[in-house]
Residue, then its C-alpha position, 0 to 999 in steps of 0.5 A: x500500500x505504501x507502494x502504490x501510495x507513493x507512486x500514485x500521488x506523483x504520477x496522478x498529478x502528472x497525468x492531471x496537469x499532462x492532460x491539458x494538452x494531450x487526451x486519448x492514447x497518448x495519455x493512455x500509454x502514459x498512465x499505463x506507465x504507473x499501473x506497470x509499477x504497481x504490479x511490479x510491486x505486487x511482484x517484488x513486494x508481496x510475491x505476487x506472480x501471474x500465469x495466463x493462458x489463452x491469448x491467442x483467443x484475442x481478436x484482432x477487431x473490437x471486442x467487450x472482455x467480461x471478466x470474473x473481478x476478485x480484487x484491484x488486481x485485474x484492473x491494474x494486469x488487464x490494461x498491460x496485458x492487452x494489445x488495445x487500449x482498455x476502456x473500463x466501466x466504473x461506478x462513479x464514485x471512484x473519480x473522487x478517490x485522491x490522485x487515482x480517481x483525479x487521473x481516472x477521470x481524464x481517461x477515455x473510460x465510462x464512469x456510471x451511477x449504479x442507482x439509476x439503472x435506465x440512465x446507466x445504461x443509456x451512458x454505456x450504450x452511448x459511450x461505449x460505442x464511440x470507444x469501440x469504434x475508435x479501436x478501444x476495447x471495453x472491459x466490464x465486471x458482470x457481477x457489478x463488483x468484487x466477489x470474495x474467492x470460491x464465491x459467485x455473485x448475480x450476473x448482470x446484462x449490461x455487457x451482453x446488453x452493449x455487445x447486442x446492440x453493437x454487434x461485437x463479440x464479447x470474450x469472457x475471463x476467468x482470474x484467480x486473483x483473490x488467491x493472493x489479494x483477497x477482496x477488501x483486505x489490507x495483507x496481501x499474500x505470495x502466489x500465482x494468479x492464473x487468468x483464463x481467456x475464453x474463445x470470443x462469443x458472437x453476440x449477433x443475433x442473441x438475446x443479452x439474457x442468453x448471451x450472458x447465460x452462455x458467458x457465466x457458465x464459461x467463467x464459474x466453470x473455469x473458476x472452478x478448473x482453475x481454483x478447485x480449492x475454492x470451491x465446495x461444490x462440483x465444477x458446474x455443468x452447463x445448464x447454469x440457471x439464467x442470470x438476474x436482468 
């Protein structure tokens, strides 16, 4: 935490003053810089290390990556581990966090209130197609937040939702994270993250409640490959019952 700390309140304030004269990529690949430190750290100080298997499953065009969200860590591997510029869908309240939030906000990302449903996802539909469009790829939590590891949270249709009216396929992730930084807790404990990315799913012509049916199957079953340990119950067959709307 020091670490992170001490490298944020430098590199946010740059990144601040640094977008008045340059916005996009630019910025981007700039900021990208900080997360990189970050997970040295994670590595160097706390033993952290990660094993990812299906890069090749990466599409060349535009894509929405749905991923399991066990801990900051994710957010911090996926923008340095994916080849496109990473544009996430956060609830708003982290734009308010010191330094962090401050170099979030001048970012190409989509911030959202979560208390009002409808208009969220007007802003994600809109937003996120521009992103797409100008060769951002779009990351988004279906569970909506942190689940704690071996757990499962309800599967929401927002990101089935923007690849349907969008046409673009979505590839789902599995990650392990909680294993080495447990959700909300101050200690952080030495190990492999595994991370598994899915072949991509064509949203064309499905339902965002079948479309997310298909990918929350994908992802528990996974977890549960990756992480048995975990788990009390059996890997889960393929007839998951239907995600909440």
């Amino acid at each position: 935490m020091a670490w992170l700390i001490g490298t944020v309140i430098p590199y946010g304030t740059a990144a601040v003053l640094m977008s008045l004269f340059v916005r996009g990529t630019p910025l981007y690949r700039f900021c990208i810089g900080w997360v990189r430190m970050a997970l040295w750290g994670a590595e160097a100080i706390c033993g952290m290390r990660a094993h990812v298997q299906g890069m090749e499953n990466l599409p060349n065009g535009p894509v929405i990556l749905l991923a399991k969200h066990q801990s900051a860590w994710e957010t911090l591997a996926f923008p340095v581990m994916m080849p496109r510029p990473m544009s996430f869908v956060f609830k708003r309240e982290l734009l308010y966090v010191p330094f962090f939030g401050w170099a979030l906000g001048r970012l190409d990302m989509v911030h959202i209130d979560r208390s009002r449903r409808a208009e969220a996802f007007s802003r994600v539909e809109n937003q996120g197609r521009k992103l797409l469009e100008q060769g951002n790829w779009i990351i988004m939590f279906p569970e909506g937040t942190r689940i704690a590891r071996g757990a499962k949270g309800s599967y929401k249709l927002g990101g089935a939702k923007l690849a349907t009216v969008t046409g673009v396929p979505v590839v789902p992730i599995a990650v392990t994270s909680g294993r080495c930084w447990p959700r909300q807790a101050f200690i952080k404990r030495p190990g492999v993250i595994e991370m598994s990315i899915g072949r991509p799913i064509d949203s064309v012509g499905r339902t965002p409640a079948d479309l997310m049916l298909e990918v929350e199957t994908w992802i528990e079953a996974e977890m549960h490959r990756l992480d048995p340990l975990a788990y009390a119950e059996p890997a889960p067959n393929h007839a998951a019952t239907r995600p909440a709307a």
